[in-house]
C-alpha positions in Angstrom: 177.3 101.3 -16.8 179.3 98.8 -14.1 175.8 97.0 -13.6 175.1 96.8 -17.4 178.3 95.8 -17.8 178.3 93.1 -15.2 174.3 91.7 -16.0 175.1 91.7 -19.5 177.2 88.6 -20.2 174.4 86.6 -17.2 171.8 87.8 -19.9 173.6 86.3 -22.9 174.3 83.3 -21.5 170.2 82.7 -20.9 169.7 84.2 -24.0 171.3 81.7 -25.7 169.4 78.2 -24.5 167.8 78.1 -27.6 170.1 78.3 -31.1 168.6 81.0 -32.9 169.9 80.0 -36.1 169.9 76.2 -36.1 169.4 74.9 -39.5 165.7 73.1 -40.1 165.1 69.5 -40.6 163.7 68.6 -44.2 161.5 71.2 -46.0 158.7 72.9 -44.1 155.4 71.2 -44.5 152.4 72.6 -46.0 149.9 71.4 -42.6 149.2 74.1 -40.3 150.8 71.9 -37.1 154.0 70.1 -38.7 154.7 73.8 -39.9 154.6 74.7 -36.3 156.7 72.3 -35.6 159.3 72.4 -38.1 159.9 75.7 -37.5 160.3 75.7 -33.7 162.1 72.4 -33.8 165.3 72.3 -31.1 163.5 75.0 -29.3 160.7 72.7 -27.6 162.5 71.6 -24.0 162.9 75.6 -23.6 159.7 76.1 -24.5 158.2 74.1 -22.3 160.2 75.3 -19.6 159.0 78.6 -19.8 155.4 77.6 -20.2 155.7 75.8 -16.4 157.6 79.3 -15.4 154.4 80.9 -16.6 152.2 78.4 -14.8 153.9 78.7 -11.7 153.4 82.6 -11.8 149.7 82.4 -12.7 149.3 80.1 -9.9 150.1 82.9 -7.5 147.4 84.8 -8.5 145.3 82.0 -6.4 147.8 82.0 -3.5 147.6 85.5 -3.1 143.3 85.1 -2.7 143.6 82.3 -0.7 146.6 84.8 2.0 143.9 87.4 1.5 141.4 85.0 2.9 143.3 83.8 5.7 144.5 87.2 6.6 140.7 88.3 7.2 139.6 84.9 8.9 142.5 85.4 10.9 141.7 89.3 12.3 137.9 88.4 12.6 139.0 85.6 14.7 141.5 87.4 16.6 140.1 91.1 17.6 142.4 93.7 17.2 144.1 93.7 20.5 145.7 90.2 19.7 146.1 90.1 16.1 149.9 90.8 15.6 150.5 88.5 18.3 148.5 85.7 17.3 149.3 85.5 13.8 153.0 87.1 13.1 154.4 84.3 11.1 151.0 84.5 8.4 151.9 88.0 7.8 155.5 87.0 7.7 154.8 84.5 5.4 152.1 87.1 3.6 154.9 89.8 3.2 157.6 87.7 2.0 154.7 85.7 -0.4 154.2 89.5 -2.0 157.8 90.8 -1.8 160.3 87.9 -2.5 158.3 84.5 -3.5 155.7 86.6 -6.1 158.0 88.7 -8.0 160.7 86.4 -8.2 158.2 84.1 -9.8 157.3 87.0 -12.4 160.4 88.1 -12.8 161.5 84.6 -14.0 158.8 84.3 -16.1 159.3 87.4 -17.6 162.8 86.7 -18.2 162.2 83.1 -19.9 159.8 85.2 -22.1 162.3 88.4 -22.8 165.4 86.7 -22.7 165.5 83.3 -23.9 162.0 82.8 -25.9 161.2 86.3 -27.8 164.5 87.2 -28.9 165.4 83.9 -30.2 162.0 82.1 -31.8 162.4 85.0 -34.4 165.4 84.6 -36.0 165.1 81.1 -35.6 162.1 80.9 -37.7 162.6 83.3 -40.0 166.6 82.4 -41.1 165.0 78.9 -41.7 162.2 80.2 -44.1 164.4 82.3 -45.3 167.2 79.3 -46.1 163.9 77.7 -47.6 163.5 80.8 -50.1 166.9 80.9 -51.5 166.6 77.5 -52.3 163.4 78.3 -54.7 164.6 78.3 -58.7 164.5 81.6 -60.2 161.3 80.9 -61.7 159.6 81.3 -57.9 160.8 84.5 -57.6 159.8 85.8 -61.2 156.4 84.7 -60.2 155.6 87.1 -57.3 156.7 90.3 -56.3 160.3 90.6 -54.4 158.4 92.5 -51.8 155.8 90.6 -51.0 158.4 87.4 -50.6 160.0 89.6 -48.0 156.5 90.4 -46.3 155.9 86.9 -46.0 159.1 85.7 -44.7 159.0 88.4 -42.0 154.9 87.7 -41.4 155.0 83.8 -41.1 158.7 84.2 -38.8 156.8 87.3 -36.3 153.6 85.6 -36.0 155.2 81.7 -35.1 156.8 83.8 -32.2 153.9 85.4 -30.9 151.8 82.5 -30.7 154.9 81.0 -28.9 155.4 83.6 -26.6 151.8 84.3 -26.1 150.9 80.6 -25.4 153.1 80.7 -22.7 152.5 84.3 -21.2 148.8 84.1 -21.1 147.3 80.3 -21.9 149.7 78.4 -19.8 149.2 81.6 -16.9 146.2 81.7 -17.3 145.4 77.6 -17.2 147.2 77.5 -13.7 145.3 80.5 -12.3 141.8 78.5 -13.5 142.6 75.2 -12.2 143.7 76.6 -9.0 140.6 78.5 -9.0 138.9 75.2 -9.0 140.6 73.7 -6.5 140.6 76.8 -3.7 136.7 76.4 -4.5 135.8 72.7 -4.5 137.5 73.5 -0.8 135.0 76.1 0.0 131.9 74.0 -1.5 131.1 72.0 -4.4 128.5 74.2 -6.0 130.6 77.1 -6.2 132.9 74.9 -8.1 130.5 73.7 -10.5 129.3 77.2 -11.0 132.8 78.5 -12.6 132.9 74.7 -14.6 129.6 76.0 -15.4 130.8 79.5 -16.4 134.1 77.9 -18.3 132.2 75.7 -20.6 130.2 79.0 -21.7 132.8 81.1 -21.9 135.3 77.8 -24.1 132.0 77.9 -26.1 132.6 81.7 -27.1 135.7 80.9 -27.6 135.6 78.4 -30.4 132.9 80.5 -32.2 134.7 83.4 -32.5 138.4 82.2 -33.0 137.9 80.4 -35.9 136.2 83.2 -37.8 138.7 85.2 -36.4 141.5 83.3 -38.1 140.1 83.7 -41.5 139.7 87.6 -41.6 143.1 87.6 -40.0 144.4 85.5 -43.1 142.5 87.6 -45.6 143.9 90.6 -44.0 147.3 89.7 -44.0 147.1 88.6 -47.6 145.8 92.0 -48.6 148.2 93.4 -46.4 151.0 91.8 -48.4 149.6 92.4 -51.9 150.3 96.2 -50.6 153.4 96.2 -49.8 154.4 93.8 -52.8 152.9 97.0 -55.3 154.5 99.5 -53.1 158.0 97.9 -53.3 157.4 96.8 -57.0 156.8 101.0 -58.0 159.5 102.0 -55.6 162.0 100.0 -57.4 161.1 101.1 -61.1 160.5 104.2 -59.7 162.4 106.0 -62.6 160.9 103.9 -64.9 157.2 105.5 -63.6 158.8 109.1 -63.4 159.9 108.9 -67.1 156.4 107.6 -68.2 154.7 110.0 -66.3 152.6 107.5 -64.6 152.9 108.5 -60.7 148.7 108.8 -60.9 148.8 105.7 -62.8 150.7 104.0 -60.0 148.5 105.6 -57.3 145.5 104.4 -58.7 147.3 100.3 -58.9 148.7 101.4 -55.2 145.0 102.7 -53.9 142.9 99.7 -55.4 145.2 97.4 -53.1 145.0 99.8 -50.5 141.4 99.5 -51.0 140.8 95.7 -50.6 143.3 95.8 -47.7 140.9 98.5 -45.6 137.8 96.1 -47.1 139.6 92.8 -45.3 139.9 95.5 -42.2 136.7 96.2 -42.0 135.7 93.0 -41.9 138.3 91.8 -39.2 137.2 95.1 -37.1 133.2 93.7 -36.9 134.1 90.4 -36.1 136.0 91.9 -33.3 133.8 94.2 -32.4 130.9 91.7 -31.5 133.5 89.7 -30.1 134.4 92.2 -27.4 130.5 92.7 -26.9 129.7 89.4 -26.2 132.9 88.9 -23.9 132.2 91.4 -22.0 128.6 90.1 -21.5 129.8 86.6 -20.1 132.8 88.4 -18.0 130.7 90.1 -16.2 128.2 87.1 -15.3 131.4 85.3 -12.9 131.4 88.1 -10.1 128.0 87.8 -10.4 128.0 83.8 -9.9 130.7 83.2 -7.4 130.5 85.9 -5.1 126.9 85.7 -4.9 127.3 81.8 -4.1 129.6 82.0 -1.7 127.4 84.9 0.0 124.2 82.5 0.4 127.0 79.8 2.3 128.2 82.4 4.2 124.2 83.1 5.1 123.9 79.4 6.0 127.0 79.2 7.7 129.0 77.3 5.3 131.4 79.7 4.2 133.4 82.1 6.2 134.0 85.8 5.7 137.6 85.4 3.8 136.0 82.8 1.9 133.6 85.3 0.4 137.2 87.9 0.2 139.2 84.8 -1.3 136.2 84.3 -4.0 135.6 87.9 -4.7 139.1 88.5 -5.5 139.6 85.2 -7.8 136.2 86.2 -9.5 137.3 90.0 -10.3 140.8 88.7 -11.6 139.3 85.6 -13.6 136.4 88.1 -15.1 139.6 90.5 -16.1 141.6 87.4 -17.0 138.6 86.3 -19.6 139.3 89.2 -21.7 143.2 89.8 -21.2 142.8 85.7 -22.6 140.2 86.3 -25.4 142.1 89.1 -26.6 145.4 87.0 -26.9 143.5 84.0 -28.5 142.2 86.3 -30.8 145.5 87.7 -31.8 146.9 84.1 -31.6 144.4 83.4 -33.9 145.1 86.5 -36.3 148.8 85.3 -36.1 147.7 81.6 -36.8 145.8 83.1 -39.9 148.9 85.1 -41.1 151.0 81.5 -41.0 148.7 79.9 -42.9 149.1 82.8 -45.4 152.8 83.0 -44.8 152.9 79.1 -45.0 150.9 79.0 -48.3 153.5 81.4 -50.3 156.9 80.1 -48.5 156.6 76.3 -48.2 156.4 75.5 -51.8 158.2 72.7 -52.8 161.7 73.8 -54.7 161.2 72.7 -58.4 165.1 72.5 -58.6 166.6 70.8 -56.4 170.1 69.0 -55.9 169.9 65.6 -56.4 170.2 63.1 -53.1 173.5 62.0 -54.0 174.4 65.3 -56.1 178.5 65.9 -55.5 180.5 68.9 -55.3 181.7 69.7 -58.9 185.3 70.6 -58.1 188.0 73.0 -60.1 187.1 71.7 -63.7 189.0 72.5 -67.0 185.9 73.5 -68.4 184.6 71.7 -71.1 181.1 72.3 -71.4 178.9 69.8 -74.1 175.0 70.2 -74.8 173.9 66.7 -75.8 170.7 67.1 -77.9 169.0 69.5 -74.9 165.9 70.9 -75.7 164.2 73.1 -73.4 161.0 75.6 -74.1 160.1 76.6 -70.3 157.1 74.0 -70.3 155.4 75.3 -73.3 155.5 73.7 -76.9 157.7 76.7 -78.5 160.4 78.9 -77.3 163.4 77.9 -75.9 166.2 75.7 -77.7 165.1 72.6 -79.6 167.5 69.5 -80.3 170.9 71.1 -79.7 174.2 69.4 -80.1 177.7 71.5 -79.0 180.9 71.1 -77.6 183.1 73.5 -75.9 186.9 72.2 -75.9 188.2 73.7 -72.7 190.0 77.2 -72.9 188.2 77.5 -76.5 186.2 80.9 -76.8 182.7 80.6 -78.2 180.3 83.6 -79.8 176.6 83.0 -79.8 174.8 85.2 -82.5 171.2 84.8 -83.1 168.4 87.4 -83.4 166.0 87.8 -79.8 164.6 84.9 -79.0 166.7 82.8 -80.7 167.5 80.8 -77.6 170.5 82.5 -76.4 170.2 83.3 -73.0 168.2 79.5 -72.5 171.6 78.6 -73.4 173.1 80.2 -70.9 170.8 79.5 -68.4 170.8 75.6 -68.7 174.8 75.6 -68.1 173.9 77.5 -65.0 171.5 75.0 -64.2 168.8 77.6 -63.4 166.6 75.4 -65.2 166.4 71.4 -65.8 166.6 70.3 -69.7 163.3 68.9 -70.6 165.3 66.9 -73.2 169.4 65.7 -73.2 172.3 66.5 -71.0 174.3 69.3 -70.3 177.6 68.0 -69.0 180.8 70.1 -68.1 183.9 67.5 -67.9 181.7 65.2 -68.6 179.6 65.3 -65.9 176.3 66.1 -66.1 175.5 69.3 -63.9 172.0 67.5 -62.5 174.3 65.1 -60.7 176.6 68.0 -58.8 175.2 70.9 -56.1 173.8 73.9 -58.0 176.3 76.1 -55.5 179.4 73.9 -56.3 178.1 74.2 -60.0 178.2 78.3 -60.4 181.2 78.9 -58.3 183.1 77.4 -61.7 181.2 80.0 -64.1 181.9 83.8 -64.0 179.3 85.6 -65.6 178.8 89.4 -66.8 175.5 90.4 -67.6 173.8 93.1 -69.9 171.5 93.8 -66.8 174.0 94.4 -64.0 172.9 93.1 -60.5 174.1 95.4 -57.9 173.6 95.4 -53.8 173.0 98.4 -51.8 176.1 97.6 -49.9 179.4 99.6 -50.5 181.4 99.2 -53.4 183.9 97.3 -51.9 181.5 94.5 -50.9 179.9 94.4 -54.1 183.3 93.8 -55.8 184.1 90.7 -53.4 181.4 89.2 -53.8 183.2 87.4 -56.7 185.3 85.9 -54.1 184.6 87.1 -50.1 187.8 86.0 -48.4 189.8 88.2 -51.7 192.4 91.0 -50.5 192.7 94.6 -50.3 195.3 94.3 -53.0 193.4 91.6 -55.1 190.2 94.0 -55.1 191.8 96.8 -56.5 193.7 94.6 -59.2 190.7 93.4 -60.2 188.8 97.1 -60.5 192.0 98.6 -62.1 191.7 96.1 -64.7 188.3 96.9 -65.1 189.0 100.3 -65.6 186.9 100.9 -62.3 189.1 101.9 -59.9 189.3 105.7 -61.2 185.7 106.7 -60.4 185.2 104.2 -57.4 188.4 106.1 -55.9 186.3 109.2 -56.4 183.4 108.2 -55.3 180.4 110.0 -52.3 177.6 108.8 -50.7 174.5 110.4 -48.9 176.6 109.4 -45.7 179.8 110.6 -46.6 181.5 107.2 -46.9 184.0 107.9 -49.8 185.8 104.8 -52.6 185.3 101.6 -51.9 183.3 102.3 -48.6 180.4 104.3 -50.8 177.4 102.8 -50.9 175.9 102.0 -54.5 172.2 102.4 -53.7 169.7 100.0 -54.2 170.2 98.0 -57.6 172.9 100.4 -58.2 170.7 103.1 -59.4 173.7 105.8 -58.1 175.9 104.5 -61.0 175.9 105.1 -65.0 175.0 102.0 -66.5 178.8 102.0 -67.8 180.3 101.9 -64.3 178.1 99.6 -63.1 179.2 97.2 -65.6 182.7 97.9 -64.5 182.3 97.3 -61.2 180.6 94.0 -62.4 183.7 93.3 -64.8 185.8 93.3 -61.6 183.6 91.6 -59.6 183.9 88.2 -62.1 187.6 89.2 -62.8 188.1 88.4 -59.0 186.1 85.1 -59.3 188.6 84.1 -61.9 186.3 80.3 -62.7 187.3 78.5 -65.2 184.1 79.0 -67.6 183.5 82.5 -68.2 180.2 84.0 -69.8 180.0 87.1 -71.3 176.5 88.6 -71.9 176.4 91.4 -74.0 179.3 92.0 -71.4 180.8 95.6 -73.1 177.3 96.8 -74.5 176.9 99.8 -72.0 180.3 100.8 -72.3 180.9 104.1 -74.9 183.6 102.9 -77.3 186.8 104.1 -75.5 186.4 102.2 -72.1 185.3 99.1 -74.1 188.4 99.1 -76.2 190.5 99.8 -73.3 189.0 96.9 -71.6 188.6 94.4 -74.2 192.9 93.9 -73.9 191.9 93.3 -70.5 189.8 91.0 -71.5 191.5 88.8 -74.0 194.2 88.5 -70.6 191.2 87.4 -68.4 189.6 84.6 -70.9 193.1 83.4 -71.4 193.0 79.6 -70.8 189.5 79.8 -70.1 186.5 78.6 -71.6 184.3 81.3 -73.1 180.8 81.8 -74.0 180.4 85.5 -75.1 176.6 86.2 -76.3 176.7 89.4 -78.7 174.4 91.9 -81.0 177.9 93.8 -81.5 179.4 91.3 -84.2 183.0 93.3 -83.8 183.4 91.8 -80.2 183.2 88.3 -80.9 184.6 88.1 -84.4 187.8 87.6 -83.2 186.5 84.0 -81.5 187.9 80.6 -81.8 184.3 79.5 -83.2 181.1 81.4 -83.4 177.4 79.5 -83.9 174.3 80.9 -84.9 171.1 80.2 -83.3 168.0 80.6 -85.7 164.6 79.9 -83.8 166.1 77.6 -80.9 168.4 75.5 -83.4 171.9 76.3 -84.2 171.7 76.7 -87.7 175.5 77.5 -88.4 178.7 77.0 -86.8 182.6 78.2 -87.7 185.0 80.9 -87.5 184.4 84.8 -88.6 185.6 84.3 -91.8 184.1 81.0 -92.2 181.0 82.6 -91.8 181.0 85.2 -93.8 182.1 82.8 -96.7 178.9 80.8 -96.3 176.6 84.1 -97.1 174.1 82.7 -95.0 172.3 84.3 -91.6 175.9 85.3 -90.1 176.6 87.0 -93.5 173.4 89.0 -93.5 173.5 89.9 -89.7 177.3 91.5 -90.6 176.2 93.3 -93.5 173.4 95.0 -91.8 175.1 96.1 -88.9 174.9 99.9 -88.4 177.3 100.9 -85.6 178.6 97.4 -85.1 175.3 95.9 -83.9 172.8 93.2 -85.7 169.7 95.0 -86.7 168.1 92.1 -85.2 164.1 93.3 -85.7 164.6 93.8 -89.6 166.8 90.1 -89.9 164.4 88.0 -87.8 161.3 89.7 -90.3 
């Protein structure tokens, strides 16, 4: 524990030559080599310092062939009765070469590799693909399975480090050990030197055969791989959606045809390999064959000596085993090259809404919001809101009404900015929110959802995430005002963590769909912005937590601006101004009463409620 203790902080001090979490330069490039680069970027100088660390190990492999030589030149020379006396410092200097020198040399290679490289590259890449990702509109991630984002992100960040780590621990070993090869046998004769240049060119020839074929499997096997887990995670996550179907066989049989092309692309990577390891192990076995042979018919002619042919055995065997230790890496540098390029394909889009250069922060506003003739139909030539022209005083409360698809929510989302108007302005405070950051943008609108987002985190995290740096005290003002903070007091996990510590599950699944929009109440009563939308805010509330909350509300939107979108007419009747939205135009505008007096879609919509709600598939008949 002492020696732990004491090594630890030595070990965190290496480990932290490269800054694992360094922000990256620009966006990541969509070529193979600047993607390289971009991601490893600050890291290089360590880099290459642990490459030479490498080097300098593999080039003991050669010293220790060339002490093995000289040891046996040496006793042949000597005899046995003088040996120890005529030679004590080589085996002083061969001991302390094979105790101290060559694993102090290993050691610090291993350590540049464990310590500083490994543990570091990772994060490093994969915090700055995933800062890349978060940055994507929402439209990236409603493209593409949630899992399958994730599979990339932690593919394209694992396989960057192992070609990093790998590179060093075997090509840059491995290119000292051959070079000094070379040299030790240029020493003994030419010819035996030509023969391994001979040998390498073969073997380099394999090489680029194989790899690049290699790289492609790897990249259609990674892709398949992916597209697994993507439908895996995708049926885990609706899983009671599939349960109350009944369609478990149906989701084994989507699950087992991507299972299916996965084992295909398997397959195919597992015969390339296959006849890769065949042929290697042809040509490895050919450079034993070459060099100690050689060096045998100089020894017969008398131009080599005994612990030449020792010296040349033993840098033969270990270059023959190096061949395929190398070939074996290459290739799964090569897989891991292919899985970047599939990793790099998915995750270096370009974002399609981005901040502008000079976009400011939008600071504390008073929140009036104006649409100036946007039109917007998510790229297609209907949908969406055509030609609309509003203005929210600040503090005034707005109901939307309008039957689905009516342009509602496109609305919403344009204030949000989690879409760029094809047509007009949307401007809060008169400032148009292209020209500000997105994040500046948000942090001024609270916003409560029919569909409540929820972390698998506790409850206590999930409420603060309105406002992180919030109090004890300010958390549990905001639930009690939610009418939360009864059943969160109450509440268990699978782990025994009780109230605010209890986990929710993933997406929240461990709540009713009442308390989860509680918990989501508090959550944007804590935020306490300025502009405040309410989507269908109270719909999965039964009717005696919604009245006791809607007092709380009419406290929380005071001096706010409001936009409430609502099928239950009764919640926004009492409104400063209500508009209806009629096939992505607002077709009328006023008060409740006003309204109604106008007998036109409002009218009808209140008339035909049952229960409070617009029967919204008869009106929009």
């Amino acid at each position: 524990m002492d020696q732990k203790t004491n090594i630890m902080p030595l070990v965190k001090r290496i480990g932290s030559f490269i800054d694992a979490f360094h922000p990256a330069e620009g966006p990541p490039p969509q070529q193979l080599s600047a993607f390289f680069k971009w991601c490893l970027r600050g890291s290089w100088p360590v880099l290459w310092v642990a490459g030479g660390l490498s080097a300098i190990a593999g080039a003991m492999e050669v010293i220790s062939a060339l002490l093995l030589g000289w040891v046996i030149d040496a006793a042949l020379a000597s005899g046995p009765a003088v040996f120890l006396d005529q030679n004590f410092w080589l085996l002083i200097g061969f001991i302390g070469f094979y105790l101290i020198l060559r694993p102090l040399a290993f050691a610090a290679s291993a350590a540049s590799n464990s310590i500083i490289v490994g543990p570091n590259v990772l994060p490093l890449v994969l915090s700055r693909l995933h800062r890349w990702t978060l940055g994507q509109a929402v439209t990236f991630f409603d493209n593409d399975f949630a899992g399958r984002i994730a599979q990339k992100q932690m593919q394209a960040a694992r396989a960057v480090t192992d070609v990093a780590t790998e590179v060093i621990n075997t090509v840059c070993f491995a290119l000292a050990s051959v070079i000094g090869s070379a040299v030790f046998l240029l020493a003994v004769d030419y010819r035996i030197a030509v023969a391994l240049s001979v040998w390498l060119v073969a073997y380099i020839y394999l090489i680029r055969y194989f790899m690049p074929r290699v790289r492609v499997n790897s990249a259609a096997r990674a892709s398949a791989r992916a597209m697994v887990t993507g439908q895996v995670v995708d049926t885990i996550t609706n899983i009671k959606t599939v349960k109350l179907f009944a369609h478990s066989a149906f989701e084994d049989r989507v699950a087992l045809k991507a299972m299916g092309v996965f084992r295909e692309r398997s397959l195919e990577f597992g015969q390339i390999s296959t006849i890769f390891r065949f042929a290697l192990m042809t040509i490895a076995g050919v450079l034993p064959v070459l060099l100690i042979g050689g060096t045998l018919l100089l020894w017969a002619q008398g131009s080599a000596t005994a612990g030449a042919i020792a010296a040349a055995g033993a840098i033969s065997m270990r270059i023959a085993q190096m061949s395929g230790w190398v070939s074996f890496t290459l290739m799964s540098i090569y897989t891991s090259i292919g899985e970047v390029e599939d990793g790099m394909r998915t995750l270096s889009a370009p974002h399609t809404l981005a901040d502008a250069p000079d976009a400011i922060d939008l600071e504390r506003v008073a929140g009036e919001v104006r649409f100036d003739n946007v039109t917007f139909a998510y790229g297609r030539k209907k949908g969406g809101i055509e030609g609309v022209n509003l203005t929210i005083r600040a503090g005034e409360k707005l109901g939307i009404v309008g039957a689905s698809g009516a342009g509602k929510s496109t609305l919403v989302s344009l204030l949000l900015r989690l879409y760029d108007t094809e047509k007009g302005r949307v401007l809060i405070d008169r400032q148009d929110v292209r020209h500000v950051t997105q994040e500046s943008l948000r942090r001024q609108i609270g916003m409560v959802t029919q569909e409540t987002a929820m972390f698998n985190r506790s409850a206590r995290d999930n409420i603060k995430y309105g406002r992180p740096d919030a109090t004890e005290a300010e958390v549990i003002a905001a639930t009690e005002a939610a009418e939360a903070h009864g059943f969160i007091a109450g509440m268990i996990d699978h782990n025994d963590r009780k109230g605010y510590d209890a986990f929710l599950g993933e997406r929240g699944v461990k709540l009713s769909g009442g308390q989860r929009q509680r918990i989501a109440l508090a959550r944007t009563f804590l935020k306490d912005a300025p502009i405040l939308v309410l989507d269908e805010a109270t719909s999965a509330l039964d009717s005696e937590v919604e009245a006791a909350i809607q007092a709380t509300l009419s406290k929380v939107m005071e001096g706010k601006t409001v936009l409430a979108i609502a099928h239950r007419l009764s919640t926004i009747a009492a409104m400063d101004r209500i508009v209806v939205l009629d096939n992505g135009r607002i077709v009328e505008e006023g008060n409740h009463d006003a309204l109604l007096a106008m007998d036109g879609l409002y009218a009808r919509y209140w008339n035909r409620q049952s229960g409070g709600f617009i029967g919204l598939e008869e009106a929009a008949e």
